[in-house]
N, C-alpha and C positions, 0 to 999 in steps of 0.2 A: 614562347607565347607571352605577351603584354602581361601583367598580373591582373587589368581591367578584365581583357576578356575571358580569363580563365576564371574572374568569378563572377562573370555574367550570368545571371539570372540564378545565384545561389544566394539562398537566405539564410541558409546553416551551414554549418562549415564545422567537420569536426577534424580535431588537431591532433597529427602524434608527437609523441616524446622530444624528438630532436629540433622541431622548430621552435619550443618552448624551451630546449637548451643554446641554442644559436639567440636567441632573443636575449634572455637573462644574461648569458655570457658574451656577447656582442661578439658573436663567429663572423670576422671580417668581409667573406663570402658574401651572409645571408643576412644581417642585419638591419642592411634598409630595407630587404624586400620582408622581412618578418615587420618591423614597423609601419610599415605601410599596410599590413594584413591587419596589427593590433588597433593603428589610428580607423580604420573599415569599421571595426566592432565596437571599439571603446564608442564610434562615432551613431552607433546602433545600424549603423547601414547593413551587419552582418550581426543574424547571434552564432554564438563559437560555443563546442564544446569538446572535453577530450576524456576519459574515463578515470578512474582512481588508478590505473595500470601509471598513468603520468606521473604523479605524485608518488610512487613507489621507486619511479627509474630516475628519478632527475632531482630526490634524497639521498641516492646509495653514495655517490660519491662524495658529496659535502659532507655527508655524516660519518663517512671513511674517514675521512681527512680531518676533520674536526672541523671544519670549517661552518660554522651555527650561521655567520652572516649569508653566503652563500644561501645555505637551506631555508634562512628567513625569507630571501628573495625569493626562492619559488613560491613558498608558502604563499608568501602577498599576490604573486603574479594569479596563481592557481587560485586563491579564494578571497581576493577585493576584486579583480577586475570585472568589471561594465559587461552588459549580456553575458558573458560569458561562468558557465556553469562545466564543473567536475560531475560526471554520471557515475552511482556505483553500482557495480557490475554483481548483480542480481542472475537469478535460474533462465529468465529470458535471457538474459544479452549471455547468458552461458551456452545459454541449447543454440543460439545461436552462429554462435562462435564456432561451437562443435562441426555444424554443419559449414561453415566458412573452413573452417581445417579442412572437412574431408574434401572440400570441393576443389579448392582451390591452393591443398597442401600449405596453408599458414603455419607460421610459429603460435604458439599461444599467444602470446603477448599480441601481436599484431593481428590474430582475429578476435578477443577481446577489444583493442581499440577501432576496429574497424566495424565492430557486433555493434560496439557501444554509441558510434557515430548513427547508425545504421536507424538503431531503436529512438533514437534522441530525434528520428524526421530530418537527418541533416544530406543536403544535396550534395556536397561532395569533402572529401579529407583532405586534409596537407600533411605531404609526410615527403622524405626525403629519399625517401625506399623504393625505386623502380619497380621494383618484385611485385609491390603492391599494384602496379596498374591492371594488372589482369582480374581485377576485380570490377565484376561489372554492374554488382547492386548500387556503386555510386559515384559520384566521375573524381578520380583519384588524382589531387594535383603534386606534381614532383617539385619541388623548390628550385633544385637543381637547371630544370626546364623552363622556368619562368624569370620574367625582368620586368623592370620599373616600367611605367607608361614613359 
């Protein structure tokens, strides 16, 4: 699917972990179709949001490593960027979640970020996780599945 059509008629768009790792770290793959997601938002045509679960998963390794530069680059990505805001995951987007687990058998972490899109009024996720399409509170796009116009 074109990346136009897949975010036809979405205003929000909430993001998991790995498209914001492929972005930062320019994963050969997904790089231009993540830039062309970030120039959407940075350009307001899209607002974006992903939850504090992001910022916990795409620290651990940099700060494994030692690597401060790295973890600076998320920082910035995560909390300068244009429209786009970090949700933190509060009693709502938990009971939420909860019920995303039981429904639809999630890992934590993935009904957190999908609770957190969910609560934020965003029309659909990007995430690189198939598993997640069977989710049907919001239309879940696969990176993997999509390409440049």
């Amino acid at each position: 699917m074109r990346l136009s059509e897949a975010l036809s008629g979405v205003s929000c768009l909430g993001i998991d972990t790995a498209p914001f790792i492929y972005f930062v770290e320019r994963h050969p793959d997904y790089l231009d179709l993540m830039r062309a997601v970030i120039r959407r938002i940075d350009a307001g045509e899209l607002k974006a949001v992903s939850s504090v679960v992001t910022l916990a998963e795409v620290l651990t390794q940099p700060l494994r490593l030692g690597n401060l530069l790295l973890a600076q680059k998320y920082r910035d990505v995560l909390y300068r960027s244009r429209n786009f805001r970090l949700v933190p995951i509060d009693a709502t987007i938990a009971e939420l979640a909860a019920d995303l687990r039981a429904r639809y058998n999630l890992r934590t972490p993935d009904a957190l970020q999908l609770a957190a899109a969910i609560r934020a009024g965003c029309d659909a996720f990007l995430t690189n996780d198939v598993t997640l399409k069977k989710v049907a509170e919001l239309k879940v796009l696969v990176l993997s599945e999509l390409r440049l116009d």
